[in-house]
C-alpha positions in Angstrom: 49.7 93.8 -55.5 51.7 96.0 -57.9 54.3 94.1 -60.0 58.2 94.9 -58.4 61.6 96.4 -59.8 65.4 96.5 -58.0 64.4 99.2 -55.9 61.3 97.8 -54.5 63.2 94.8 -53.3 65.7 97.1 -51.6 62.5 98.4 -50.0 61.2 95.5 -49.0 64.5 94.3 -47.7 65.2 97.0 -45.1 61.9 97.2 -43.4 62.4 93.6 -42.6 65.9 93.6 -41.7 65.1 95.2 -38.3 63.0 92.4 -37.7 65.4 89.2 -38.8 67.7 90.8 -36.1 65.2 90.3 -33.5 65.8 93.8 -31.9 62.6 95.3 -31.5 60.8 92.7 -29.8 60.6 89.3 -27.8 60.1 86.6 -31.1 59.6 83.1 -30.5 60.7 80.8 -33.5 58.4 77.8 -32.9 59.2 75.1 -35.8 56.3 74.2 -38.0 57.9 71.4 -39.8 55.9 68.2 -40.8 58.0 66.5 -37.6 56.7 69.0 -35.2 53.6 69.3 -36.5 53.8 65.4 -35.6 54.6 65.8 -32.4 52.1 68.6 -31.2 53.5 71.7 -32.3 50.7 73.1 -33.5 49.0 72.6 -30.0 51.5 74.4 -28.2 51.5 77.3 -30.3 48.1 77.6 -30.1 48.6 77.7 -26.1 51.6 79.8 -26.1 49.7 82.3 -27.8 46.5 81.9 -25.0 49.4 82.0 -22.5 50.9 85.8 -24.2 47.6 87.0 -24.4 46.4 86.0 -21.1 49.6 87.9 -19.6 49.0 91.5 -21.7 51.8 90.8 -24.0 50.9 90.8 -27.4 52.6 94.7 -28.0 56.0 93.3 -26.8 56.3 89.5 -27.9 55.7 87.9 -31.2 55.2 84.2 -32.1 56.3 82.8 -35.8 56.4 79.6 -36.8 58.7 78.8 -38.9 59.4 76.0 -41.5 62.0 72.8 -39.9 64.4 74.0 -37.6 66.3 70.7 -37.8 66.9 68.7 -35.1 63.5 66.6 -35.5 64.1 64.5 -32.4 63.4 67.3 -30.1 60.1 68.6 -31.0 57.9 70.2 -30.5 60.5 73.3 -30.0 61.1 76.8 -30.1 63.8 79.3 -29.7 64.0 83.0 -28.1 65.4 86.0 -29.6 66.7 87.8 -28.9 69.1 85.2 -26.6 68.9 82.4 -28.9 67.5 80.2 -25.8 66.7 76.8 -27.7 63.7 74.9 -25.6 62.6 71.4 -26.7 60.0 68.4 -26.3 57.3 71.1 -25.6 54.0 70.5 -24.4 50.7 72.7 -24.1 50.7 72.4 -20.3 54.6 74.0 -20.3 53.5 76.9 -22.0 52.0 79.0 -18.7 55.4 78.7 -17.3 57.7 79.3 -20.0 55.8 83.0 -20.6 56.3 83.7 -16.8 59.1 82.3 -16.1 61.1 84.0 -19.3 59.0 86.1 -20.7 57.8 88.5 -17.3 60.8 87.4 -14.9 63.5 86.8 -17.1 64.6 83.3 -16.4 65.0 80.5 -18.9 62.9 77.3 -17.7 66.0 75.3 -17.3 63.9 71.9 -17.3 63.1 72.5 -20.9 66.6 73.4 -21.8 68.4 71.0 -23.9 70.7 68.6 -21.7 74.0 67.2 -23.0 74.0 63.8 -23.2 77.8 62.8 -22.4 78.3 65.6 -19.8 74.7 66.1 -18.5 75.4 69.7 -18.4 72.1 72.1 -19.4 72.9 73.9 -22.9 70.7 77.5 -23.3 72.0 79.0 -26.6 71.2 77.3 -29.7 74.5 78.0 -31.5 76.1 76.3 -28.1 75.0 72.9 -28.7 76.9 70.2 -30.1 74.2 69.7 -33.1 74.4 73.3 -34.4 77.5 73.9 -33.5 79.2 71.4 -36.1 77.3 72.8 -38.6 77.9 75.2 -42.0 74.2 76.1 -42.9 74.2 77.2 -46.3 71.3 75.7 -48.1 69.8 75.3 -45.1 70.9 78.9 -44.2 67.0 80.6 -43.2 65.8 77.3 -41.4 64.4 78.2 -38.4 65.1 81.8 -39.2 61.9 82.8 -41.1 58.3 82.7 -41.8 58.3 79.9 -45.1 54.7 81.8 -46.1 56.3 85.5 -46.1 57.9 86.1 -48.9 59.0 89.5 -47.5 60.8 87.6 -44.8 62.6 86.0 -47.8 63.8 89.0 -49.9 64.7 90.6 -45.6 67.1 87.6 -45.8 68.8 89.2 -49.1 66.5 86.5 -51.1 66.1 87.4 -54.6 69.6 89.6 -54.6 70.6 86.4 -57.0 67.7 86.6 -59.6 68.5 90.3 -59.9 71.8 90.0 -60.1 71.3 87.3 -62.9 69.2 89.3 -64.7 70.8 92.7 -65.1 74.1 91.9 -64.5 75.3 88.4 -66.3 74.8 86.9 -69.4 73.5 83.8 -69.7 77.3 82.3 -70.2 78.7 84.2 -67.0 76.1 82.5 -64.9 77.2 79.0 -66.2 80.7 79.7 -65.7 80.1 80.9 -62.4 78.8 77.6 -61.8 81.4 75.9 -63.1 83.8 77.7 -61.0 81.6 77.2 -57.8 82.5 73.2 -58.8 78.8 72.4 -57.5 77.4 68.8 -58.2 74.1 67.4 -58.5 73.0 66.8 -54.8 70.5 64.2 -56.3 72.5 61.6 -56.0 74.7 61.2 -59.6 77.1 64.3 -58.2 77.1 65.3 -62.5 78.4 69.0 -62.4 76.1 71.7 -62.6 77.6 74.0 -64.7 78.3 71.1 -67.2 74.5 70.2 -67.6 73.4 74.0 -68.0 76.1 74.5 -70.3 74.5 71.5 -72.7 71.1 72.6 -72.3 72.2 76.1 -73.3 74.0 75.5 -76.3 70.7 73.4 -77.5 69.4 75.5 -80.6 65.3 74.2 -79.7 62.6 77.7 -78.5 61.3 75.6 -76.2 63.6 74.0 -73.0 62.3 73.3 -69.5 64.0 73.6 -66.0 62.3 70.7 -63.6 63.3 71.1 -59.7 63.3 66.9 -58.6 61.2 67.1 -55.1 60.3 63.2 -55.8 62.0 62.4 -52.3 61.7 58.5 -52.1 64.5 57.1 -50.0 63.3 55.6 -47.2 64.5 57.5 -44.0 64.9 60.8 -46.6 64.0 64.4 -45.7 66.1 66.6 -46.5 64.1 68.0 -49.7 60.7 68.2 -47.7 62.6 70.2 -45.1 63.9 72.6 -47.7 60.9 73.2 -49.6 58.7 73.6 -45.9 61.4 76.2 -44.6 62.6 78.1 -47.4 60.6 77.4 -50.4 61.4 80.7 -52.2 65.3 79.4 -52.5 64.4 77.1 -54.5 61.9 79.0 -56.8 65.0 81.3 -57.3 67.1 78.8 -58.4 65.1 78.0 -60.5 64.6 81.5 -62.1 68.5 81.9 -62.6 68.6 78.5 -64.5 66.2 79.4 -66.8 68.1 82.8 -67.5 71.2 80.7 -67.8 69.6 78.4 -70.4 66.9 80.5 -71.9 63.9 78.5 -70.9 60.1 80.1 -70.1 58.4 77.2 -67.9 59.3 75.4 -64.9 58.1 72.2 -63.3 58.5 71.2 -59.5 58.0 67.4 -59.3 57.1 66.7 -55.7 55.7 64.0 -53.7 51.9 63.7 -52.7 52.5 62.9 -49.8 54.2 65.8 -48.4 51.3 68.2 -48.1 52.7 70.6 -46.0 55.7 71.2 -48.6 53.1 71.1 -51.5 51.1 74.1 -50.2 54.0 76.3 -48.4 55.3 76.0 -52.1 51.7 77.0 -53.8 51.7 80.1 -51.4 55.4 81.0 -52.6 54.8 80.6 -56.6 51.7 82.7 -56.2 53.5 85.7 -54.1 56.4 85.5 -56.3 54.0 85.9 -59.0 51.9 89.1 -57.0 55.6 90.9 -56.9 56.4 90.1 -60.6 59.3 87.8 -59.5 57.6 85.0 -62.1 55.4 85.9 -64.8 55.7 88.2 -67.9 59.4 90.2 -68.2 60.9 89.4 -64.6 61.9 92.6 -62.5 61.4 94.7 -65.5 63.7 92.7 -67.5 63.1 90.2 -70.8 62.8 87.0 -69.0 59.6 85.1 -69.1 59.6 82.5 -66.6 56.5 80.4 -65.0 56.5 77.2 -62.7 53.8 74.9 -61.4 53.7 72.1 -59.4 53.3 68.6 -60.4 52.4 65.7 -57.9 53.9 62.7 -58.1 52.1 59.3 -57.3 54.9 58.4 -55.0 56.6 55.8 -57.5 60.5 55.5 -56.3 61.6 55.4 -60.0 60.2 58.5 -60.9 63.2 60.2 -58.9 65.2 58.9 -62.3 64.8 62.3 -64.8 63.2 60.5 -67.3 61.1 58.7 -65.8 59.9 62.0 -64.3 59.8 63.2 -67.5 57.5 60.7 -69.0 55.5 60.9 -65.8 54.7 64.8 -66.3 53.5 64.2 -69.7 51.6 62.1 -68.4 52.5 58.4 -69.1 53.6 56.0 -66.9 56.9 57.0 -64.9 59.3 54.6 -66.6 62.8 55.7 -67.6 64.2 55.2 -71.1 67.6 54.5 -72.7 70.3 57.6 -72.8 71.8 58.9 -74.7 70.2 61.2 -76.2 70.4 63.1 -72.6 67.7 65.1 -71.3 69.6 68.2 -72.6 69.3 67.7 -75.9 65.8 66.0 -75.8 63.8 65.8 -72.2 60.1 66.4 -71.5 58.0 66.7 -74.7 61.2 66.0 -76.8 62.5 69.6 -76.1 66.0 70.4 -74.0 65.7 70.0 -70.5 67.5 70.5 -67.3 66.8 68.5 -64.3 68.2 69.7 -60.5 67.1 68.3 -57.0 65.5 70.7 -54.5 69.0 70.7 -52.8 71.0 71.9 -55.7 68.4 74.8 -56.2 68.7 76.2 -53.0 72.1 76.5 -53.1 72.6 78.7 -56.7 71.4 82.3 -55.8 74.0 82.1 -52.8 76.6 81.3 -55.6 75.4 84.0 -57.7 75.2 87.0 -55.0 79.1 85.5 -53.3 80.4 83.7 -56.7 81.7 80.5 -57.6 85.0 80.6 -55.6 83.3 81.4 -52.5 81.2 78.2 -52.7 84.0 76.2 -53.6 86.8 77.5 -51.0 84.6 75.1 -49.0 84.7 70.8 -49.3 87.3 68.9 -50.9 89.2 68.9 -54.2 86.9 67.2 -55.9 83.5 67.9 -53.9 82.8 71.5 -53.7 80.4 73.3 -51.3 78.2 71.6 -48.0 75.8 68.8 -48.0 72.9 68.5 -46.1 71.9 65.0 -44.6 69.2 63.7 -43.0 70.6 61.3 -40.2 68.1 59.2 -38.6 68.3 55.0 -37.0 69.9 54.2 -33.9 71.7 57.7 -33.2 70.3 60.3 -30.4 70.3 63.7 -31.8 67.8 62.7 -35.1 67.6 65.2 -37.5 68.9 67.3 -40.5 72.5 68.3 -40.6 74.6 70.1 -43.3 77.9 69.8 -43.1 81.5 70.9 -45.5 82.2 68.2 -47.5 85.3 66.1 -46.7 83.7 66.1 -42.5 84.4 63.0 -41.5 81.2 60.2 -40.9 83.0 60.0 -37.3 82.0 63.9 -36.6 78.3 63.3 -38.5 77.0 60.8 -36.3 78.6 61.1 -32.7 79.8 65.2 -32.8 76.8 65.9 -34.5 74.4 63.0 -33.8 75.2 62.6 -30.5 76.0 58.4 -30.8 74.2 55.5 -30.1 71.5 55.4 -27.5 71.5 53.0 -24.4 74.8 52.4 -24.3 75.0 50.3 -27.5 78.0 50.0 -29.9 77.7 51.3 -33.5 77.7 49.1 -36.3 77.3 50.6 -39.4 75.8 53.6 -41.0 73.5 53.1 -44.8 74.2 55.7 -47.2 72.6 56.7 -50.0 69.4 55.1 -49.2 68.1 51.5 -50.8 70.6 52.2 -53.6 74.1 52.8 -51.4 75.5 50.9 -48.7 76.4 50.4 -45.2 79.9 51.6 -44.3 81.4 49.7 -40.9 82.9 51.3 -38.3 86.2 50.2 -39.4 86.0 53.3 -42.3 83.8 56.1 -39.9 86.7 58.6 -40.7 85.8 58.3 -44.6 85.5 62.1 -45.0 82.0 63.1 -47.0 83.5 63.4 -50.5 81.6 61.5 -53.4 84.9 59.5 -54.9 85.7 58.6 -51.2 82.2 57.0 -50.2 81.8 55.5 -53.2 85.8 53.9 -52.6 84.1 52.1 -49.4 81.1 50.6 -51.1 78.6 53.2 -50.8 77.1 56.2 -52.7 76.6 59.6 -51.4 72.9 59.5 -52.6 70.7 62.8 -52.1 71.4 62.6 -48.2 69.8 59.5 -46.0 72.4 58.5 -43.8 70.4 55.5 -41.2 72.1 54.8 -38.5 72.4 51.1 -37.2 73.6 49.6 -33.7 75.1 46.3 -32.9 70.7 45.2 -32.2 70.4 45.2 -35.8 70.8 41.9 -38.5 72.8 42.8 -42.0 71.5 40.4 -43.8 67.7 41.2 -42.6 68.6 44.6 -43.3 70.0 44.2 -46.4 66.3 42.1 -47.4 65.3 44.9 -46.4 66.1 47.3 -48.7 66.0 44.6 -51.3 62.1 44.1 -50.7 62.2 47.9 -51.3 63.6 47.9 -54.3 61.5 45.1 -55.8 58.7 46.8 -54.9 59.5 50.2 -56.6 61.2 48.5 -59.6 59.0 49.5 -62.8 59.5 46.3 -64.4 60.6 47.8 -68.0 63.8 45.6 -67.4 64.8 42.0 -67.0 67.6 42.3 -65.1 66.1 44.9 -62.3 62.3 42.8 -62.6 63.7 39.4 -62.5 67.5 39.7 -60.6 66.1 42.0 -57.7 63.1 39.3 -57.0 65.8 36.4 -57.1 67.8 38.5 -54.9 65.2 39.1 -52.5 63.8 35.1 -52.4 67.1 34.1 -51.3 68.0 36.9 -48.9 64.4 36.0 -47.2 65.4 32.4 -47.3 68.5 33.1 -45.3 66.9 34.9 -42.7 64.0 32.5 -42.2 67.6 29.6 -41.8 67.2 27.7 -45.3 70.3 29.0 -46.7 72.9 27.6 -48.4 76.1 28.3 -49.1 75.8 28.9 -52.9 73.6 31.1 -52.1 76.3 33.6 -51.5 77.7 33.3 -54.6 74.5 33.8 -56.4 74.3 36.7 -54.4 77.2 38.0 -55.9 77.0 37.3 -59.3 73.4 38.2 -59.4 74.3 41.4 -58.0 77.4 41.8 -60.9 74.8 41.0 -63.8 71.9 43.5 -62.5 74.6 46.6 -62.5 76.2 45.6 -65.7 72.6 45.5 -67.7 69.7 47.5 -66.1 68.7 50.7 -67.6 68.2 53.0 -65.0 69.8 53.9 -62.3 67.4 52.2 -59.6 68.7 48.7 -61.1 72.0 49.6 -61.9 73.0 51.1 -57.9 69.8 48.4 -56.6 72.4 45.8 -55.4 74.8 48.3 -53.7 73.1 47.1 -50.5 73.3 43.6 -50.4 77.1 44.1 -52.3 78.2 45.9 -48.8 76.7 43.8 -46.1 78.4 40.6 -48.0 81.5 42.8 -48.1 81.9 43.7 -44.3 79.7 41.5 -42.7 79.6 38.1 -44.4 80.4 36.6 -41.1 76.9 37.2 -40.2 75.5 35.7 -43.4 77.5 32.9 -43.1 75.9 32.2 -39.5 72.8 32.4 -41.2 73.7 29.5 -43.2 76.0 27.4 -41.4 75.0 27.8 -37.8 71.5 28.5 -38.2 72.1 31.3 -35.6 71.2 35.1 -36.1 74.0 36.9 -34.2 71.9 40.0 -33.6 68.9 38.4 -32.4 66.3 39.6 -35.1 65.7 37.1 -37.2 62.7 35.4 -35.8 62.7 32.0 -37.7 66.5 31.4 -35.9 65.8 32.4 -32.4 64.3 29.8 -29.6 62.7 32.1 -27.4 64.2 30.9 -24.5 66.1 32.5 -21.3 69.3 31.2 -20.3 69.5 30.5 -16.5 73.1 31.3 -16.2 73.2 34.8 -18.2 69.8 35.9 -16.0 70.6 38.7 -13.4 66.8 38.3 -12.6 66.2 42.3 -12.7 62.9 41.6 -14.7 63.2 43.9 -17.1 62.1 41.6 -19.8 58.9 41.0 -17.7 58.1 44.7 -17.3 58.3 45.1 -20.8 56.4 42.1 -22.5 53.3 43.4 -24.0 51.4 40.0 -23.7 52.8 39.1 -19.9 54.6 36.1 -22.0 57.5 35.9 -19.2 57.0 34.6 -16.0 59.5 36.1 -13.4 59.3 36.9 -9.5 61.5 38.8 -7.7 65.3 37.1 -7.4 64.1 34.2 -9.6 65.0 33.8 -13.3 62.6 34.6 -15.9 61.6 31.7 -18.1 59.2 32.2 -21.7 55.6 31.0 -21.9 55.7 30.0 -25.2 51.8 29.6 -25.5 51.3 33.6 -25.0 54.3 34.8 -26.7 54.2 36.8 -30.3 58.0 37.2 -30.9 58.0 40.8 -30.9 61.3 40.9 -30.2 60.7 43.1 -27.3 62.6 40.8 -24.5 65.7 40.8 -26.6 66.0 45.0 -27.3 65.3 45.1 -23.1 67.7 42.4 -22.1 71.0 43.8 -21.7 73.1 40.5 -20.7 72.2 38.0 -23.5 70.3 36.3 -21.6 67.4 35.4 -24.0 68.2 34.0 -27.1 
C-alpha cells in the first residue's frame, strides 16, 4: 500500500463519508466489544448474517461490528441506520425475525426495543433513551459509529485532520499552547495539566525522549481504556503522533494489559495500517517527523499504572516506582525525557487540535475543562460507559444516566476512583464531577470507575475489600504501603469476622494518616482513601461491628445467625425458591425456618428476602 499525503486523506475521507451517513444502504451496527462478545454477540452476528443471506439481501443491507457501543448491560445489541432503532439482549434465535420483521416489512420488533424502566414506555431511537441522551461523546465520539479495524472508517470520521494539522500548520510550541488553553488534565487519575507536562518535556535539551500512552487499566470495576482502544484505537495512535511533534520525540510505547486481548490486537491492526498509509514511520505525511510505536504487555501488576513503575517495567525490570523528583520529563524510560498520558487523554488531543483549545474548554467547570468518561457498574440498572461535561452532578450519572438502583432498593454510596478513592454517601450525590470537588468529599476522581453500592451492601466489608486489593498489588519497595496496608487489612478482617475493638478505629485512622504521609508512590499514598471514607460517613456501621456484634447489612457472615424470624415472615417462600442447597424448610402459609445442617451461608436468603425477616 503506497505511503499517503494531505490530499490522499481528503480522498479517503469523502468516499467514506457517504457511508458514515448511512444513506445508501440498510447498516446494522452490532457491538463487538469484549462485553458483547461475553454475552453472545459474536453468535448473533454470525446468524444475522445466515438470516440476510437466506432472505436475498446482501446488495441492500450491511452488517458491521463495531468496537463498544457502551451500554454493556444490554448486550448483545445492535442499532439500525438509517433510523437509529437501538435493539438489545439479542439472541441467535431473534435473528429470523428481526430481518423480516424490519428489514422486508418495515416494522421494528418492539419486544427487542429497549423498555424504560420508570415509565415502562418502549424507547426505538437510540439518541431517545435516557442513557444516551445525557450524554456529550467526545472521546468516545466514533463508539458504535465505526469499524475499529478500518482505518478508512477512521480518517471518513475526519480522523487524522489533527496529525495534519499539527504537522504542517503548528509549531511544536502552538500545539502546547493550544493545550494549555484547551485546560485538559491528565484523565489518569493525578488531573496534572497536559499542556504543563508537554511543555517540560519539550524544553528538555536530550535527542532522545519518548511518548508512552498508560493502557495498564487495573481498577477493579474499570473499563473505560479497554473500550477506547477496542472502538477507536486510531484516536489514540494520533494522539500520540501530535505529542511527539509537540515534544520532538521518534518512538512511542503503548503499555497495555495482557489481559485485554481484544484491545491488544484491534490496536496491532491499527499501528500496522497507519504504518501501510505512512501515518507512522519515516517523514509522516511527507513531512520531517519520524514517529514509531509498539506495544508493550503488561503482566497485570496494579502498580505499574504509576509512570515509573511502567517505566522500569518496559526496560525490563521489575515494575516498581522510584523517588521523584527528577520527573519523568527530565529523566523517564532509559534515563531520557519522557511523557506519560492515559489512553483517555490521547483520544481526546486531535479533537483539540482540529476545534482548538477554547472549544474543549467552553465545556466543564472553572477548574476541570473538557468531558470525562466513566465506567459505572455495582448496584445500578443501566451498566455501562458514560461520558459526561464535567461539573454533571453524581445525582444525573447514576439515576438520569444509570437508571438507579434495581429491585427497588435505596442507594447507599457510590466508590470513586477505584481501590484508591472513596465512597461518597448520598448525602453529597449533587457533588458535580470536578476534580477539587470530589476530592473536597473524600474521594478522588481516579481514571473513571464509579461502583455503585445499595443499602445490601457492608462498608466496612467493602472497605476490606479494597484493602485486600491493595495489599495484594502493593510492590513491597515501601514500609509504610508493605507493612501499614497488611495491618490495615488484619484488623478490618477482624471486624467483619466480630473481634473488634474499639481502638481499633483509631488505629484505623492513624495507620491510615502515617501510610499517606510516607509512601512513595501513589498506590500507598491514595491506598487508604477507602477505609478513610467509610470511617467518615459510615462509622455507625463499624461501630456495630464492634459493639453490637451485628452487621447492619446482613453480609458479614461471622455476625449473622442464620435464622428466620417468625414475626417478620410473610411466608411467600421466596427464600425457599431460591436456596441452592434446599437449606429452608417452608410450606405454603407456614413460616420458613433454616436447616442449619445443609446450609452454606451464601447469603442468598437474605438478597431474596425483602422484609428482614432472616437475620
Amino acid at each position: 500500500m503506497a505511503k499517503l499525503n494531505t490530499q490522499d486523506l481528503d480522498g479517503i475521507r469523502r468516499a467514506h463519508k457517504e457511508r458514515l451517513a448511512f444513506r445508501d444502504k440498510t447498516y446494522l451496527l452490532i457491538c463487538g466489544g469484549t462485553g458483547c462478545h461475553a454475552t453472545g454477540s459474536i453468535r448473533v452476528k454470525d446468524a444475522l448474517l445466515a438470516a440476510i443471506e437466506e432472505k436475498g439481501l446482501g446488495e441492500t443491507v450491511q452488517v458491521i461490528e463495531t468496537g463498544c457501543n457502551g451500554f454493556c448491560a444490554m448486550g448483545p445489541l445492535l442499532v439500525v441506520h438509517p433510523g437509529d432503532i437501538f435493539y438489545q439482549k439479542l439472541s441467535v434465535e431473534d435473528m429470523p425475525e428481526l430481518v423480516e420483521s424490519h428489514l422486508i416489512n418495515g416494522k421494528p420488533v418492539e419486544r427487542l426495543l429497549y423498555k424504560d424502566p420508570v415509565s415502562k414506555a418502549k424507547i426505538a431511537a437510540q439518541t431517545k433513551i435516557p442513557f444516551f441522551a445525557h450524554q456529550m461523546p467526545r472521546a468516545l465520539r466514533n463508539k458504535g459509529l465505526i469499524n475499529p479495524e478500518s482505518i478508512d472508517e477512521y480518517i471518513g470520521r475526519d480522523g487524522y485532520i489533527g496529525v495534519a494539522k499539527a504537522l504542517f500548520d503548528m509549531t511544536p510550541q502552538q500545539i502546547i499552547e493550544e493545550m494549555k488553553i484547551s485546560g485538559m488534565r491528565g484523565r489518569g487519575g493525578a488531573g496534572f495539566p497536559t499542556g504543563v507536562k508537554w511543555d517540560f518535556a519539550s524544553k528538555s535539551v536530550d535527542a532522545v525522549k519518548y511518548v508512552l500512552c498508560n493502557a495498564d487499566e487495573g481498577d477493579p470495576g474499570a473499563f473505560m481504556d479497554r473500550s477506547i482502544l477496542e472502538a477507536d484505537p486510531h484516536a489514540v495512535l494520533e494522539g500520540m503522533i501530535i505529542a511527539a511533534k509537540a515534544i520532538d520525540a521518534h518512538k512511542g510505547y503503548i503499555y497495555a494489559r495482557t489481559e485485554y486481548p481484544l484491545a491488544i490486537k484491534r490496536l496491532g491492526m491499527a499501528i500496522d495500517h497507519a504504518k501501510e498509509y505512512g501515518l507512522l514511520g519515516d517523514n509522516i505525511l511527507g513531512s520531517e517527523l519520524s514517529f514509531d510505536i509498539e506495544i508493550y504487555q503488561g503482566a497485570g501488576a496494579f502498580v505499574c499504572g504509576e509512570e515509573t513503575a511502567l517505566m522500569r517495567s518496559i526496560e525490563g525490570k521489575r515494575g516498581m516506582p522510584r523517588p521523584r523528583p527528577p520527573f519523568p520529563a527530565h529523566k523517564g524510560l532509559w534515563e531520557k525525557p519522557t511523557i506519560l498520558n492515559n489512553v483517555e487523554t490521547l483520544a481526546n488531543v486531535a479533537q483539540i487540535m482540529v476545534n482548538g483549545g477554547a472549544w474543549y474548554a467552553s465545556v466543564g467547570t472553572e477548574t476541570s475543562k473538557g468531558t470525562k468518561v466513566f465506567a459505572l457498574s455495582g448496584d445500578v440498572n443501566n451498566i455501562g460507559l458514560v461520558e459526561v461535561p464535567m461539573g454533571t452532578p453524581l445525582r444525573t450519572i447514576i439515576y438520569d444516566i444509570g437508571g438507579g438502583i434495581p429491585n427497588k432498593r435505596k442507594f447507599k454510596a457510590v466508590q470513586l476512583g477505584g481501590p484508591s478513592g472513596g465512597c461518597i454517601p448520598e448525602a453529597y450525590l449533587d457533588t458535580p464531577v470536578d476534580y477539587e470537588a470530589i476530592a473536597k468529599v473524600g474521594a478522588i476522581m481516579g481514571s473513571g470507575g464509579a461502583i455503585v453500592m445499595d443499602e445490601k451492601t457492608c462498608m466496612v466489608d467493602m472497605a476490606r475489600f479494597f484493602m485486600e486489593f491493595i495489599q495484594d498489588e502493593s510492590c513491597g519497595k515501601c514500609t509504610p504501603c508493605r507493612e501499614g496496608t497488611r495491618r490495615q487489612l488484619q484488623i478490618l478482617e477482624k471486624i467483619c469476622e466480630g473481634r473488634g475493638e474499639p481502638i481499633d478505629l483509631d488505629v484505623l485512622v492513624e495507620l491510615s494518616q502515617t501510610i499517606r504521609e510516607t509512601a512513595l508512590c501513589g498506590l500507598g499514598q491514595t491506598g487508604p482513601n477507602p477505609v478513610l471514607s467509610a470511617l467518615r460517613y459510615f462509622r455507625d456501621e463499624f461501630e456495630a461491628h464492634i459493639y453490637d456484634q451485628r452487621c447492619p447489612a446482613k453480609r458479614c457472615v461471622a455476625l449473622l445467625r442464620f435464622e428466620v424470624e417468625p414475626d417478620a415472615c410473610t411466608r411467600c417462600g421466596m427464600c425457599f425458591r431460591a436456596c441452592p442447597t434446599d437449606a429452608i424448610v417452608w410450606k405454603k402459609k407456614e413460616v420458613a425456618r433454616i436447616d442449619k445442617e445443609k446450609c452454606i451461608k451464601c447469603l442468598t436468603c437474605y438478597d431474596k428476602c425483602r422484609f428482614d425477616a432472616i437475620f
